[in-house]
Steps between C-alpha positions, in 0.01 A plus 500: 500500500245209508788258584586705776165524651492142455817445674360733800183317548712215488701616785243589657304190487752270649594772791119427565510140465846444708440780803691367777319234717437667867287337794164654404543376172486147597308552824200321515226635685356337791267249499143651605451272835880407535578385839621783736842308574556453155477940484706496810756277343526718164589766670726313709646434181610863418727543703870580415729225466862419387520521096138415437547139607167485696686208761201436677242202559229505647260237705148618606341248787203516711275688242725775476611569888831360504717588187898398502734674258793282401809567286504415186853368468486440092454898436815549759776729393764255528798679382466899644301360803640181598372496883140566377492879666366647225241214469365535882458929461327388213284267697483777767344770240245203441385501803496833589277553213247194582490636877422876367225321306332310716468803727348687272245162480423528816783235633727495771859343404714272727822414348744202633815430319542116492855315448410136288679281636485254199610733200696769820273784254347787707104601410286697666152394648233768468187459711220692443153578737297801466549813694477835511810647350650766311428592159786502237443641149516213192559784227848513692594086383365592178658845417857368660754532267896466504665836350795427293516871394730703620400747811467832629842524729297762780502370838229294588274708754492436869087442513585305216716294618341417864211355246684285336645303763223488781428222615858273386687511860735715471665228175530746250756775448464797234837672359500847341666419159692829571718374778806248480306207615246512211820575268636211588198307448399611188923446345457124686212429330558585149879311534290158665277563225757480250671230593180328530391598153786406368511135655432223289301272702319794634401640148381130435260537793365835384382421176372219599263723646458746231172508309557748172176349300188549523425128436758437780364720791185407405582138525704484830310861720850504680868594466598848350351664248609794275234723671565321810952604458375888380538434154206702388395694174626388131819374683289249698246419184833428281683279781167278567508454127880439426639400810534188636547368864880382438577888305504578849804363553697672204775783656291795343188435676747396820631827478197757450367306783766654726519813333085538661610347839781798487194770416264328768778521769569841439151599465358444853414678821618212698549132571231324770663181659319242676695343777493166764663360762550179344557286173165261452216413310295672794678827508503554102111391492440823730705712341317419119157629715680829631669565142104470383316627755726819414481448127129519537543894619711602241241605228292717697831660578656506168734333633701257263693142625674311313688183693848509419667197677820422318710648774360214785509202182873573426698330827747737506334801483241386762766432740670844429168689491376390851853631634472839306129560563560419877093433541388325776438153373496349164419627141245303368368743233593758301275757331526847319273711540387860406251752390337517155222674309319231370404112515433290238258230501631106650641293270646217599281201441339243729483167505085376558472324820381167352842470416651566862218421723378138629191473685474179788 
C-alpha cells in the first residue's frame, strides 16, 4: 500500500513538474514604463502565422513613427511554401495586428508595400501620426487562438457571417460544408495533406519546427508545440516527455496525423476562402490582414478557424481546385471553420521582441 502511494505521489509530482509549456507560462510581463511601440509591437507579434515560424523583422525609425516589417527569409517554409505565400499572409496577420494596436493607442496607420530592389524582398512601411480613430479590443490578439478540434457541422448563421467578413472587399468566400463544393474541399484537403505528410523532405521541414520539450519551447518561443498541434491532457504531458522532434517523422505518428485531419474535415460547418486577383507578395500581404482581421471575430462568436492550406501548397491540386471551385480570382487561403462550445486559453508561444525588433 505505502509503495503505491509512493508511486502516486510520484506520478503526481513529475505531472506537476513537466505540465506542458504554453505562452503564459513563459510570458513575461511587461516592463512597468515599457515604450508604447514596444506594446504595440507585442501584440503585433500575436498574430497567426504559417507553422509558428514568426517570419518577421522588424525596424523601428524616427522614435517610433515609421516602423518597416521585413521577411524573415531564414524562418521561410522552403519546401511546402516555396514562393514565400505562406510567409507574406503571415507578414499580413502582422500587420494587421500592429495597425489594430496602434488604433487602440490612439494612432492612425498608413501602410505602403515597398519592392527592394537590392534583395527583390517585399516589406511593408508603416507610418504612424496621431488621430482620432477607431477603437479595437486587445483581449481579441490575446484570446486568439487556432482550433484544431473538430467542429460543430450547423451552418454558420447569416448575421454571423456578414460579421465576419465586413470590411475584406468582397475577397472572401464561405462554403456550407453540406454542399458539394465544401465536399470536395474537405476530400482535397485531407488527400494534399497526405501526400504532404507523407513526403520526405516535407516531414524534414516539419519537425524541424516541432518543439515537444519543455526545455525546447522554452528555449526557441517559436515553431509547434504539443499544446500548440492539440495534443493536450496526459497524451500531450507524455509526448513532451518522450517524444522527440525527429519521432515526428516515424509512419505511426504520420498516420494519426491524418486520421485528425480526416475528423477535422468532416467536422465543420464550412470552409472560408480568401481570394485575389493576382499572384504577389502584395496581394498575399493583404490577404494575411483579412484572414486576421476575421480571425479576430471568431471568439466572440464561437466561432472556430483553423487554416488548412494543403490544397493551394500541392501544385496539382491548386490548379484543379481553382477550376472546380470556379471563384472569381485566386485561392490564396484556406480555412475551416465552425461552431463550438468552448475556447481554450492561447497557446502557442511568442518570440520577445528583442529578438525580432531593431530600433534606428
Amino acid at each position: 500500500m505505502l509503495i503505491k502511494l509512493l508511486s502516486k505521489s510520484l506520478l503526481l509530482v513529475l505531472m506537476l513538474t513537466s505540465c506542458v509549456t504554453i505562452r503564459k507560462n513563459i510570458s513575461k510581463a511587461p516592463e512597468k514604463n515599457e515604450p508604447q511601440i514596444n506594446k504595440i509591437i507585442r501584440y503585433a507579434s500575436l498574430a497567426g502565422n504559417s507553422h509558428n515560424t514568426q517570419p518577421w523583422k522588424v525596424e523601428v525609425e524616427n522614435g517610433g513613427t515609421v516602423i518597416n516589417v521585413m521577411p524573415d527569409l531564414t524562418r521561410k517554409l522552403n519546401v511546402v511554401d516555396p514562393t514565400s505565400r505562406g510567409l507574406y499572409i503571415s507578414l499580413g496577420a502582422f500587420i494587421e495586428n500592429l495597425c489594430q494596436a496602434a488604433s487602440y493607442y490612439g494612432l492612425q496607420s498608413h501602410v505602403s508595400v515597398i519592392r527592394n530592389e537590392s534583395s527583390d524582398n517585399t516589406f511593408a512601411r508603416i507610418t504612424l501620426k496621431p488621430a482620432q480613430t477607431e477603437k479595437y479590443d486587445l483581449t481579441a490578439m490575446e484570446r486568439r487562438v487556432t482550433l484544431r478540434t473538430p467542429y460543430k457541422t450547423d451552418t454558420i448563421k447569416t448575421a454571423h457571417l456578414e460579421k465576419l467578413t465586413a470590411g475584406t472587399d468582397g475577397c472572401v468566400k464561405i462554403i456550407s460544408s453540406a454542399k458539394l463544393p465544401g465536399q470536395y474541399i474537405a476530400a482535397k484537403t485531407l488527400e494534399a495533406y497526405a501526400i504532404q505528410a507523407r513526403r520526405e523532405d516535407a516531414k524534414k521541414e516539419l519537425a524541424e519546427w516541432i518543439r515537444f520539450s519543455n526545455n525546447h519551447v522554452k528555449a526557441k518561443r517559436d515553431g509547434l508545440t504539443t499544446a500548440g498541434m492539440g495534443i493536450t491532457g496526459f497524451g500531450g504531458l507524455m509526448v513532451s516527455m518522450m517524444y522527440k522532434p525527429e519521432d515526428s517523422m516515424k509512419d505511426s505518428f504520420i498516420e494519426k496525423g491524418i486520421s485528425n485531419v480526416k475528423i477535422q474535415t468532416e467536422n465543420c460547418g464550412g470552409w472560408l476562402l480568401i481570394t485575389q486577383q493576382e499572384d504577389s507578395p502584395e496581394s498575399w500581404i493583404k490577404t494575411g490582414r483579412v484572414y486576421q482581421r476575421i480571425n479576430l471575430r471568431c471568439r466572440d462568436l464561437m466561432i472556430g478557424m483553423h487554416p488548412m492550406n494543403q490544397m493551394i501548397e500541392e501544385p496539382a491540386f491548386e490548379e484543379d481546385a481553382n477550376k472546380y471551385l470556379n471563384i472569381n480570382g485566386k485561392i490564396q487561403f484556406v480555412a475551416r471553420i465552425g461552431y463550438v462550445d468552448k475556447y481554450p486559453e492561447p497557446v502557442s508561444v511568442r518570440r520577445e521582441i528583442k529578438d525580432f525588433m531593431q530600433v534606428k
